[in-house]
N, C-alpha and C positions, 0 to 999 in steps of 0.2 A: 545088325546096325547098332545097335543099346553096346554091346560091347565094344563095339570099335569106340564110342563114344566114351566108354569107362575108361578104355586103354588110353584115349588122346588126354583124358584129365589125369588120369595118375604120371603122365609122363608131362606134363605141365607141373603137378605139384614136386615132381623127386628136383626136374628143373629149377624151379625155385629154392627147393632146401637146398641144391649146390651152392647156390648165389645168398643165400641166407647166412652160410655156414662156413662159405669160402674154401669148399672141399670141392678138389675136382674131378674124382670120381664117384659117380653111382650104381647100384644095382638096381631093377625092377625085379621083382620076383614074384610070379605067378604062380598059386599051388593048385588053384582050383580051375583047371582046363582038361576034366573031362581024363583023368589019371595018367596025366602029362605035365611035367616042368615047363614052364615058360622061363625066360632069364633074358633080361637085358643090358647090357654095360653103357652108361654114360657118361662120357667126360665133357668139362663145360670148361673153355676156358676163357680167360679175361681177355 
């Protein structure tokens, strides 16, 4: 539960830096899942 919880804030905050920065793509990148890549692509657009 703690981690779904981490996952929905870092994907609130890359969201914001899109709209901060005016970039419309991002990456989430997860290293620490247990000796597994996590990755995810976001695009935000206006």
């Amino acid at each position: 539960m703690k981690q779904e919880l981490l996952y929905k804030d870092e994907v609130y905050q890359i969201i914001n830096y899109l709209k901060a920065t005016g970039m419309e793509v991002g990456l989430l990148i997860n290293f620490g899942s247990k000796g597994k890549l996590e990755w995810k692509r976001y695009v935000f657009s206006k």
